[in-house]
C-alpha positions in Angstrom: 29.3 -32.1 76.4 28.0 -35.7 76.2 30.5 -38.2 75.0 33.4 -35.7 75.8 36.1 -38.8 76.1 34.9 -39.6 72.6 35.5 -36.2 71.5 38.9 -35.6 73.0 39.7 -38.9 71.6 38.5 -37.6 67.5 40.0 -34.4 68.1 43.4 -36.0 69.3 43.1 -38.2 65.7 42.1 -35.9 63.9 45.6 -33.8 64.8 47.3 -36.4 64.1 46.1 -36.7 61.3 48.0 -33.6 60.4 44.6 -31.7 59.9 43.7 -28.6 61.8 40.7 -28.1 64.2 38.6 -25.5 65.6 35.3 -25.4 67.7 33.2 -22.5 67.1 29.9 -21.6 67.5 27.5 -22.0 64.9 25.6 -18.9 64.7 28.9 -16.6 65.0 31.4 -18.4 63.2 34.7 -16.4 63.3 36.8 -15.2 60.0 39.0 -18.1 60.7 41.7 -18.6 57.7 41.7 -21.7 58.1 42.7 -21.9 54.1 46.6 -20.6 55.0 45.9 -17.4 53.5 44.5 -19.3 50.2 41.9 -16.1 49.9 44.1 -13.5 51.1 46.4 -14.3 47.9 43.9 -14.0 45.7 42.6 -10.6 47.3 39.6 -12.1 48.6 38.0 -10.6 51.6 35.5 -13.8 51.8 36.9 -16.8 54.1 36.2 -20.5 53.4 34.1 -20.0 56.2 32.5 -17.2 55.2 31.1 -18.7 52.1 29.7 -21.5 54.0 28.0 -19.9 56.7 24.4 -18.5 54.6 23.7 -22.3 54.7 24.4 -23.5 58.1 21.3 -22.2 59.5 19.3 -24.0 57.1 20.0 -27.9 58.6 20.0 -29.2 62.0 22.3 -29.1 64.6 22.9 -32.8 63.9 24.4 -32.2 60.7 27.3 -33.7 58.9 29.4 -31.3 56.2 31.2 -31.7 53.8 32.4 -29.1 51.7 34.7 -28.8 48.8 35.9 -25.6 47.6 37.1 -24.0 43.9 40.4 -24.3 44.8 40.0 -28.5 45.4 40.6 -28.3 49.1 38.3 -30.4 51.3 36.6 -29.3 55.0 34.3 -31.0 57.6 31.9 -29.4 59.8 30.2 -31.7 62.4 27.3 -30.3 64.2 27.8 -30.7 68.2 25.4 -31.5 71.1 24.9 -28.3 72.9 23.9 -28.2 76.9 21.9 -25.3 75.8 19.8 -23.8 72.9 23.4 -23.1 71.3 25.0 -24.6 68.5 28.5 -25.4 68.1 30.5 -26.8 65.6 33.9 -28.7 65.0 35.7 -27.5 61.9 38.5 -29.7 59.9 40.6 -29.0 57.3 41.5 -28.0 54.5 42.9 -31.3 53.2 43.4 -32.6 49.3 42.7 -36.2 47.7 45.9 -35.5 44.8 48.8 -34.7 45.1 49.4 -31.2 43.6 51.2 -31.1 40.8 52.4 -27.9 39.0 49.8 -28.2 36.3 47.1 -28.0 39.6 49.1 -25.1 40.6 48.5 -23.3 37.3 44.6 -24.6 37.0 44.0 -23.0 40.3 45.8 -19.8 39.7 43.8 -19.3 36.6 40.9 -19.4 39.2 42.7 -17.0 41.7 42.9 -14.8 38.4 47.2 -14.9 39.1 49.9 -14.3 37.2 52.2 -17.6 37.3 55.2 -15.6 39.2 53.1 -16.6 42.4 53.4 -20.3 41.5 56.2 -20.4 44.7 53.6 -18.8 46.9 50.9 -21.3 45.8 52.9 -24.0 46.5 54.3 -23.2 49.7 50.3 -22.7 51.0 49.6 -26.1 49.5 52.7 -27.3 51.2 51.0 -27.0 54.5 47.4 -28.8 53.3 47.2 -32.1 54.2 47.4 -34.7 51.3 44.3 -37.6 52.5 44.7 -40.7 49.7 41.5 -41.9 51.4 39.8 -39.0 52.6 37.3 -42.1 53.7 39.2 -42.6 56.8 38.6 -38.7 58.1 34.5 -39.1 57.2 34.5 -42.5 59.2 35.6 -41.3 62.0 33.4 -38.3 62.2 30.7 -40.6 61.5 31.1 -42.4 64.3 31.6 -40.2 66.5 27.9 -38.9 65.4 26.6 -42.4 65.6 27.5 -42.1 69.3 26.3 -39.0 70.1 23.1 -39.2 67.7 22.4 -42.8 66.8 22.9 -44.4 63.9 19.5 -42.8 61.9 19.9 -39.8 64.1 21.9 -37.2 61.9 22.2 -36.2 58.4 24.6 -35.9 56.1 25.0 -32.7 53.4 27.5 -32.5 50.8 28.1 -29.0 49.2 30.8 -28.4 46.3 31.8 -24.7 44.9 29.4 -25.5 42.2 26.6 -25.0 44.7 28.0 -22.9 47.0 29.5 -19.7 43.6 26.9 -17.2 43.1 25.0 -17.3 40.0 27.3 -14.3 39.1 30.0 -16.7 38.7 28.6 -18.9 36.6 27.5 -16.8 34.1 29.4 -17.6 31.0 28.3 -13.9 29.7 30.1 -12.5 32.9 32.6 -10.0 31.8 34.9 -11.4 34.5 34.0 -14.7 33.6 35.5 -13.8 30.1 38.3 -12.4 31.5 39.4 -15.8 33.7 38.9 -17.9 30.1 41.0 -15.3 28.9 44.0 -15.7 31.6 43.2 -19.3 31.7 44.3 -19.5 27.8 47.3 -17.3 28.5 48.4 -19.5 31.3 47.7 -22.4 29.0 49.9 -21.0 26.5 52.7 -20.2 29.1 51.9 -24.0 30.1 53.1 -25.2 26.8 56.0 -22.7 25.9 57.4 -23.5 29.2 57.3 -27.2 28.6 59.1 -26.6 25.1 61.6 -24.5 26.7 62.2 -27.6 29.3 62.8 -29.9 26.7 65.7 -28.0 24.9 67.6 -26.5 28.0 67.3 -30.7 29.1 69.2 -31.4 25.9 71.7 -28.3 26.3 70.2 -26.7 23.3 70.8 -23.4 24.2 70.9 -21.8 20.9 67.4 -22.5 20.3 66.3 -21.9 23.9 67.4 -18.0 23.2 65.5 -17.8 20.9 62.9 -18.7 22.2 62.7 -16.6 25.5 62.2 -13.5 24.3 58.5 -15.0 23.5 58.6 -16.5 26.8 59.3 -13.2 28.9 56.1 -11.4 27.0 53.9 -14.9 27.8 55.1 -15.0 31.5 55.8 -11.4 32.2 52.7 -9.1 33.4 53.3 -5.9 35.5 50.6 -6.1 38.4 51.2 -2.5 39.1 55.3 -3.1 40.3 58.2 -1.1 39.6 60.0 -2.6 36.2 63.6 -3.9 38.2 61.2 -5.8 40.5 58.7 -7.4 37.7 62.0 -8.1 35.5 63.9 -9.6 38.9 60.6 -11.4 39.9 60.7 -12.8 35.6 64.4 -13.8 36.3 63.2 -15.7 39.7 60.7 -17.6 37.1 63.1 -18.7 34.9 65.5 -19.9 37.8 63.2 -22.4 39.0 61.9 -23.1 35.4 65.6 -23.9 34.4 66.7 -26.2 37.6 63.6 -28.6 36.6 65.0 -28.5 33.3 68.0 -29.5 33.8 67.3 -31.8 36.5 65.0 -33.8 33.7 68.5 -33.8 31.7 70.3 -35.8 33.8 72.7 -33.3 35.9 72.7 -34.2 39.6 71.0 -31.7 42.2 74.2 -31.0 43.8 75.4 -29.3 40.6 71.9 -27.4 39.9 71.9 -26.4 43.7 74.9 -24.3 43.2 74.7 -23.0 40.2 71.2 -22.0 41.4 72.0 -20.2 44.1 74.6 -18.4 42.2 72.2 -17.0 39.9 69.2 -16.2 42.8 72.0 -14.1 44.2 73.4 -12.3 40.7 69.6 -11.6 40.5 68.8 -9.5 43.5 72.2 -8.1 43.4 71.2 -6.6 40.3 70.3 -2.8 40.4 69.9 -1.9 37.0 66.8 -3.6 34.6 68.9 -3.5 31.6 71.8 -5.9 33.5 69.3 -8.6 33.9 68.7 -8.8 30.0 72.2 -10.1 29.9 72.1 -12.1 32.9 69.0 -14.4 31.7 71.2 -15.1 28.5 73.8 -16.3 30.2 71.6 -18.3 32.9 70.7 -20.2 29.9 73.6 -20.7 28.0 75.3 -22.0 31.5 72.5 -24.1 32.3 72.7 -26.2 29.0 76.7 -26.3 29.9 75.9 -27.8 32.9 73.4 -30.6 31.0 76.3 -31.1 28.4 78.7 -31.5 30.9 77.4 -33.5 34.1 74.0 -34.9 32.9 75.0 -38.2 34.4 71.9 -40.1 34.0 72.9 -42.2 31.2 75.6 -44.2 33.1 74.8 -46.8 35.8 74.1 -46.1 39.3 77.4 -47.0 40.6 79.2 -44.7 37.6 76.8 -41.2 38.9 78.2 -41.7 42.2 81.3 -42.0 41.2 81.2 -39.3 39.2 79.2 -36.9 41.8 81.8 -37.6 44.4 84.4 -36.6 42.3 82.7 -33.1 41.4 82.0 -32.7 44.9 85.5 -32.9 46.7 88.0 -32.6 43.7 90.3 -32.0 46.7 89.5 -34.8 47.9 91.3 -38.4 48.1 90.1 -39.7 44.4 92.0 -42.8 43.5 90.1 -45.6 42.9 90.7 -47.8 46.4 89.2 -44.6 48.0 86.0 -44.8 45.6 85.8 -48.5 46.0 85.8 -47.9 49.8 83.1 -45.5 49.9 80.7 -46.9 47.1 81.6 -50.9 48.9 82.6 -52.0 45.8 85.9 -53.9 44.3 88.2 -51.6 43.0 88.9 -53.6 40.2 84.8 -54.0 39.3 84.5 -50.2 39.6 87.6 -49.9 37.5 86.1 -52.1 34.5 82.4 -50.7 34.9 83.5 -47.0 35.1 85.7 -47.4 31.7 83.0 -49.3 30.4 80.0 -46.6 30.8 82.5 -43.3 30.1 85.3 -44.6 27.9 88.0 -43.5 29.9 89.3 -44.8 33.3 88.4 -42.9 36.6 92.0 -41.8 37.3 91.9 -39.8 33.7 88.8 -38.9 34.5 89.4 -37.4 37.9 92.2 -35.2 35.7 90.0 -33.8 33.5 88.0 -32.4 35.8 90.5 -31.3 38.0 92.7 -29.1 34.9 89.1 -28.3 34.1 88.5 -26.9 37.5 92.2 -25.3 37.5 91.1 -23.4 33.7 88.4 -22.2 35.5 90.2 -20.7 38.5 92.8 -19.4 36.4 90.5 -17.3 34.2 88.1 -16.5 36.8 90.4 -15.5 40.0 93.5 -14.2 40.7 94.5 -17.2 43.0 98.0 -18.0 43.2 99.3 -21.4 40.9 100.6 -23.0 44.0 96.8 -22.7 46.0 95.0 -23.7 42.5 97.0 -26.8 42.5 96.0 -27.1 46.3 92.2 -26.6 45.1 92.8 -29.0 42.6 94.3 -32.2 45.3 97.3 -31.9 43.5 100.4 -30.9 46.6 103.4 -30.9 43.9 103.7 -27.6 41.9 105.7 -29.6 39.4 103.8 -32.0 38.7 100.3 -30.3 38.7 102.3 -27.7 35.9 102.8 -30.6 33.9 99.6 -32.0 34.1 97.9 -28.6 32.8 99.9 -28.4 30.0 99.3 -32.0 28.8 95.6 -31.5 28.8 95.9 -27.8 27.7 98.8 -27.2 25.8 99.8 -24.1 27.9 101.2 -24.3 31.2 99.3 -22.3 33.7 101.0 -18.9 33.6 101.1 -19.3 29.4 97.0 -19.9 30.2 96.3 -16.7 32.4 97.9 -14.3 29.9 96.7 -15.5 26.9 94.2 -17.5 26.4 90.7 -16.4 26.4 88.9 -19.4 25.6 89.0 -23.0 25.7 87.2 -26.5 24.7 85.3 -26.9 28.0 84.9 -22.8 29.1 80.8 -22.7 30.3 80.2 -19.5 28.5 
């Protein structure tokens, strides 16, 4: 090839550029998915390639293209000079010029005609497409490289979008099927804007109204797809997982808290084996998640405070006086003391109790631990003391709280 130390020098550039390429020929172009399985998810039999290829015959072999498909993602073909009557090509891509955001997600499953449970496949495929902010940068380089090979009036170049490239059959708005997307676009619309509802209560721990509400949800996001009822209920609960973590997160509560209780509930789902367990399940995923915002959104204090406060939920066994915070947050103890009071209205030594004879509650109603290993759970090494501590914050001394008391002021449910 003419100008091959230019070529191995774009090609080398190009990779690093995080994008993929392939040399083909022309006139045989393989079924390269070069989309990460974009098509295949939608049930398409048709490559990116595949709908490109009717109209690479029609231009010379010193041809420029660039070609943006219905799903938003950008390729490059660049004609290259052949020894022979052969022509060969260089193919890049796919790459995007936004940054996909879960409403882009939604957009382009309402073109893959999808149901919104493959939002996580969507977004791990776009996950591996390569974000350009100047896609510029990539179209200069190939035209340079032509330049060099061509000359500077010797090649053209052809832009094609999926307008051009659909078949009238897809832009017929009398289409039945073309009905049929507007008609899942609106659904997914309206799952859109329930879901953002449902965000904004389960952010302020409203969980009363969020129940009621999610019976409506499960009939907006829910659609069979031709799966077994467990699976399409498990794959709903999955949904509502992922839809609830964002929630919260926008509430305040740290992801070290959502992380946990998160995987909790990914595992109480598959563990399920019966469909009419999970109805139960999803209330309670709701009702703990607004517990969670109501009891660790930490947003509202300073900085200094949520880190604080994170380490402390983190390693309640831990070494939690205050010289040990100031140590590890480089800060004077006594400035940490004032700012912490200040922002939370208590000091971080009756703070750290709390949640520790909140922790202890918990283990006590949930587990059949020993007192003597809860208080080691807790950081507390004196039995006596840690007895005496649990009854001034509960009213009941551990034992007294095991037997007979079923509820209490801070209990998640």
């Amino acid at each position: 090839m003419r100008c091959a130390a230019e070529y191995d020098y774009m090609c080398k550039v190009l990779k690093m550029m995080n994008l993929q390429v392939y040399e083909t020929a022309a006139d045989a172009l393989p079924a390269l998915q070069i989309d990460f399985g974009l098509r295949v998810l939608a049930g398409r039999e048709e490559t990116a390639v595949d709908m490109l290829q009717p109209f690479l015959s029609q231009f010379a072999a010193n041809t420029l293209i660039k070609f943006t498909d219905e799903f938003g993602c950008s390729y490059a073909f660049l004609s290259l000079p052949g020894d022979g009557s052969e022509k060969r090509l260089l193919l890049t891509g796919p790459f995007v010029g936004y940054e996909v955001t879960r409403e882009h997600l939604l957009t382009i499953a309402s073109r893959m005609g999808l149901s919104q449970k493959y939002l996580p496949q969507l977004e791990s495929i776009f996950s591996n497409i390569t974000f350009l902010q100047d896609a510029m940068q990539l179209y200069a380089l190939l035209t340079v490289f032509a330049e060099t090979v061509y000359g500077r009036e010797g090649f053209a170049v052809v832009d094609f979008d999926s307008d051009f490239i659909s078949s009238p059959a897809h832009t017929n708005a009398e289409d039945p099927e073309q009905k049929d997307l507007l008609v899942r676009m609106q659904a997914l619309e309206a799952r859109y804007a329930h879901e953002n509802e449902m965000i904004e209560l389960i952010s302020r721990g409203n969980g009363h109204k969020a129940l009621l509400m999610m019976g409506n949800f499960s009939q907006l996001v829910m659609e069979s797809r031709n799966q077994e009822p467990l699976r399409n209920m498990k794959n709903y609960a999955i949904i509502l997982n992922t839809l609830l973590r964002k929630a919260v997160e926008k509430g305040g509560v740290h992801p070290v808290y959502i992380d946990r209780l998160s995987a909790e509930f990914a595992r109480s789902i598959e563990r399920t084996s019966r469909k009419k367990d999970l109805d139960p399940l999803l209330q309670q995923m709701i009702r703990k998640y607004c517990a969670l915002v109501k009891k660790h959104a930490v947003r509202k204090y300073a900085p200094l405070v949520q880190k604080a406060i994170v380490r402390i939920d983190t390693d309640l066994a831990g070494d939690l006086s205050l010289s040990a915070h100031a140590k590890a947050l480089n800060v004077s103890p006594g400035y940490l003391s004032t700012l912490f009071k200040k922002e939370t209205g208590v000091t971080l030594t009756e703070f750290v109790a709390r949640r520790r004879m909140e922790y202890a509650a918990a283990l006590l109603r949930e587990t059949k631990l020993p007192v003597s290993l809860i208080a080691q759970r807790c950081g507390i090494g004196d039995d006596n003391y840690f007895i005496r501590l649990f009854h001034r914050y509960t009213g009941f001394t551990p034992r007294q709280f095991r037997r007979d008391v079923q509820s209490v002021l801070w209990h998640e449910e």
